[in-house]
C-alpha positions, 0 to 999 in steps of 0.5 A: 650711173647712166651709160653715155650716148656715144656707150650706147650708140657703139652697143646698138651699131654692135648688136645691128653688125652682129644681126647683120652677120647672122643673117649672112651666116645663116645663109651660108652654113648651119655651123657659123650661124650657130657661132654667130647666134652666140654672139649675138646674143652675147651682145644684147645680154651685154647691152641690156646689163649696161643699161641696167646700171 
C-alpha cells in the first residue's frame, strides 16, 4: 500500500517544521535542541516507516 500525496506532503512539510525548530532551538539553548533532535528524528523515522509500506 502506497502513501497518498496529500500523506506524504503533511510528513515532509512536518520533517521541514521540525528542522526549522531545531535550528531556532539550537541557537537559543543546548537543552531544547536536544528535545528538538529527538523529534526530529522521531519525524523521519516515522516518514520513512510510512514510505516502507
Amino acid at each position: 500500500m502506497k502513501i497518498s500525496h496529500n500523506t506524504e506532503f503533511k510528513l515532509v512539510f512536518l520533517q521541514a517544521a521540525a528542522r526549522a525548530l531545531l535550528v531556532r532551538d539550537f541557537e537559543n539553548s543546548e537543552k531544547s535542541s536536544i528535545e528538538s533532535k529527538k523529534s526530529y528524528f522521531m519525524l523521519q523515522l516515522l516518514t520513512k516507516s510510512y514510505k516502507r509500506i
